[in-house]
C-alpha positions in Angstrom: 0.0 0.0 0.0 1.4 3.4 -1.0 0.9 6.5 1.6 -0.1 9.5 0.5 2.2 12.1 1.7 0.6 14.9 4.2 0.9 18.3 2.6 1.2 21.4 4.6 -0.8 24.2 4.4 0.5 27.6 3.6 -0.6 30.6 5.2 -1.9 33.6 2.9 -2.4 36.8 4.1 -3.6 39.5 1.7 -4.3 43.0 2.2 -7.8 43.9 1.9 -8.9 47.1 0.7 -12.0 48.2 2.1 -14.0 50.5 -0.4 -15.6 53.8 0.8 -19.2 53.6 -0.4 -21.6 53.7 2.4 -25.0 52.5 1.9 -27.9 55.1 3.1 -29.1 54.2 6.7 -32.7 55.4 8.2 -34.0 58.5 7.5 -33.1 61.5 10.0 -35.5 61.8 13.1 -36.2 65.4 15.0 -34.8 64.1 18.4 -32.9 61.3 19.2 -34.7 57.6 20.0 -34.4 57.1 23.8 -32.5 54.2 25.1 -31.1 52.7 28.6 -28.3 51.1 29.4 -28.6 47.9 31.9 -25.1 46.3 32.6 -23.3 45.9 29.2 -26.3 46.2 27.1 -28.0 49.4 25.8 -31.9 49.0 25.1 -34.7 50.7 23.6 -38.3 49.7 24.6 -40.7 52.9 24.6 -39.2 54.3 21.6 -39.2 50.6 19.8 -41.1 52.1 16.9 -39.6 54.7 16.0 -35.9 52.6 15.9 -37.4 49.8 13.6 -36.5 51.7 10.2 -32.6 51.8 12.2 -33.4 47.5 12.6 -35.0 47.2 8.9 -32.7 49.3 7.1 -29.8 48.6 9.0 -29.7 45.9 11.4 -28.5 47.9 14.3 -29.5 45.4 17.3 -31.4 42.8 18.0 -35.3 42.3 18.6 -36.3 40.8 22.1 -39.3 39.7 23.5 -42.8 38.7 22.4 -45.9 41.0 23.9 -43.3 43.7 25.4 -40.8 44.2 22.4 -37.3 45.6 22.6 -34.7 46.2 21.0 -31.1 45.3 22.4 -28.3 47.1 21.2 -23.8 46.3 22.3 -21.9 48.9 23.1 -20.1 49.4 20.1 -23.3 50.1 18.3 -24.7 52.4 20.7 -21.6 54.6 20.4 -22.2 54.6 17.2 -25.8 55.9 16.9 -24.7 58.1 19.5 -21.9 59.6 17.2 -24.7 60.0 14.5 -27.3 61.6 17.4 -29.8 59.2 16.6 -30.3 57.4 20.1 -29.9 59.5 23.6 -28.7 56.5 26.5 -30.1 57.2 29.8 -28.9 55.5 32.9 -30.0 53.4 35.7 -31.1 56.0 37.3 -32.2 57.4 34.4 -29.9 60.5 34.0 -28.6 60.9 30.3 -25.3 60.2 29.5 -22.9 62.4 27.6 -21.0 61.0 24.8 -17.8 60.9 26.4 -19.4 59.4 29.9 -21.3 56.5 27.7 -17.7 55.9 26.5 -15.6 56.0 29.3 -18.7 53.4 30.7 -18.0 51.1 27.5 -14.0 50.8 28.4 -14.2 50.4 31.8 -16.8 47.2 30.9 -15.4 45.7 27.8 -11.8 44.4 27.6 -10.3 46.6 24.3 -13.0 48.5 23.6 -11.6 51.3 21.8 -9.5 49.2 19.4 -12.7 46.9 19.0 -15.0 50.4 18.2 -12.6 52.3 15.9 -12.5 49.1 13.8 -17.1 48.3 14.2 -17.4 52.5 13.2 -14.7 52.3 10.1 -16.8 49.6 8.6 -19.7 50.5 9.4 -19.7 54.1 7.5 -18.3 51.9 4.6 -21.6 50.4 4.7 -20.8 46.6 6.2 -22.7 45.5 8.4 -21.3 43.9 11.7 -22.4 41.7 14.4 -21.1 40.5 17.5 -18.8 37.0 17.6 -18.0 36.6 20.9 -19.4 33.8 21.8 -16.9 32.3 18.8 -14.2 34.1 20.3 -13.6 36.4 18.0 -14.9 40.4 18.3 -17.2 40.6 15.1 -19.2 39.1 12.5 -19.1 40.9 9.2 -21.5 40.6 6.2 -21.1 41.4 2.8 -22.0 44.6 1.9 -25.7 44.7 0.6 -26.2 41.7 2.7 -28.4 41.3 6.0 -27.8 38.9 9.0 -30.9 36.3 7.9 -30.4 36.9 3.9 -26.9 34.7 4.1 -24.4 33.8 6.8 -21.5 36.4 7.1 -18.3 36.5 4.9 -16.0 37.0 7.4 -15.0 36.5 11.3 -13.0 39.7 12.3 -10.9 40.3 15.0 -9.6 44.0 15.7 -6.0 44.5 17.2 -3.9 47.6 18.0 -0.9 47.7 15.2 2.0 47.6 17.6 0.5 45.2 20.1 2.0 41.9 18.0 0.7 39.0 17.6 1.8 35.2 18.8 1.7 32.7 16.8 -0.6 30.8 19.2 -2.8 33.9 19.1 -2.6 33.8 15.4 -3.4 30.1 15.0 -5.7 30.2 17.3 -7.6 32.8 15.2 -7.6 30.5 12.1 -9.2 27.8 14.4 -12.2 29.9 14.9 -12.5 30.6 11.5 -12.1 27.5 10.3 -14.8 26.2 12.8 -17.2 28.8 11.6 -16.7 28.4 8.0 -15.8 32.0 7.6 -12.9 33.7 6.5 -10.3 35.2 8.7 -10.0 39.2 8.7 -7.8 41.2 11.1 -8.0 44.9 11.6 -4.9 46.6 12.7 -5.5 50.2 14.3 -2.5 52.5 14.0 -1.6 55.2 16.9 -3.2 57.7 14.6 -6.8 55.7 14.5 -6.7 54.4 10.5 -7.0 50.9 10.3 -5.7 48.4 7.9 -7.5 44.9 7.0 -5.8 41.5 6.2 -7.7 39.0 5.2 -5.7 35.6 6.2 -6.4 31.8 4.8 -4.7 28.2 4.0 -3.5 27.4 1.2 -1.9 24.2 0.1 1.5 24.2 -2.0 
């Protein structure tokens, strides 16, 4: 009997360029939706109909419950609406929260935040639409552009990294193993000190 010989796998990592064409969100609204935030979460529940062009158009959060609907939105996208002044968060004790306060709130909760946001807000004004992959181990699920979470399973699993941090190589292979598990391909987003951030999109390749 003749054995086949085992082939390794190369590793190809290609630059991605990222094209600035942002698709049209919801329309513009005369104050911004209300929202609270509860822990890590942000949600909007007496002002659910007036978000639902943000959900349809957009897919900015995620529908919960069944007679009491809400909508429940991460961090990263509540800054971002935030940015835009289309929602107003409100705290516990239901005091609104300045821009910078919701902000410093979001760090002090979520490991990386900042390098995690600049990368969900640059492809989001591209027009991409991102959801979370946490529970993959990665930081983000990203679609194709002109494609919704429910119309096809995202392209890529996306994990955002500061440029001068470095990466191991069993932080690095273990990034392939989640996107090999999820049948997705692998993108990284580097953030520079000056903000800008560079894609690579990273896959096997045998000789």
């Amino acid at each position: 009997m003749v054995k086949k010989r085992k082939t390794k796998k190369k590793i190809v990592i290609k630059k991605k360029i990222v094209k600035q064409e942002p698709i049209p969100e919801a329309k513009k609204l005369d104050s911004p939706i209300k929202a609270h935030i509860v822990g890590d979460k942000v949600f909007v529940e007496e002002d659910y109909e007036r978000f639902l062009p943000f959900y349809d158009r957009s897919s900015f959060g995620e529908i919960h419950g069944v007679k009491s609907k809400r909508i429940e939105l991460g961090l990263s996208e509540a800054l971002y609406l935030m940015e835009r002044e289309k929602i107003e968060v409100y705290s516990v004790s239901s005091k609104p929260l300045t821009l910078q306060g919701f902000a410093r709130m979001s760090a002090k909760m979520e490991q990386n935040f900042w390098t995690r946001y600049r990368v969900y807000r640059d492809l989001r004004t591209r027009g991409y639409i991102l959801k979370t992959a946490l529970k993959f181990g990665a930081d983000f699920r990203v679609y194709r552009r002109g494609i919704k979470p429910g119309q096809d399973h995202a392209k890529w699993v996306l994990f955002a990294a500061q440029e001068n941090a470095g990466l191991t190589w069993r932080q690095f292979s273990a990034m392939n193993r989640v996107a090999h598990s999820t049948r997705k391909k692998l993108l990284v987003g580097l953030v520079d000190d000056e903000g800008d951030v560079t894609y690579y999109e990273i896959r096997w390749k045998k000789p």
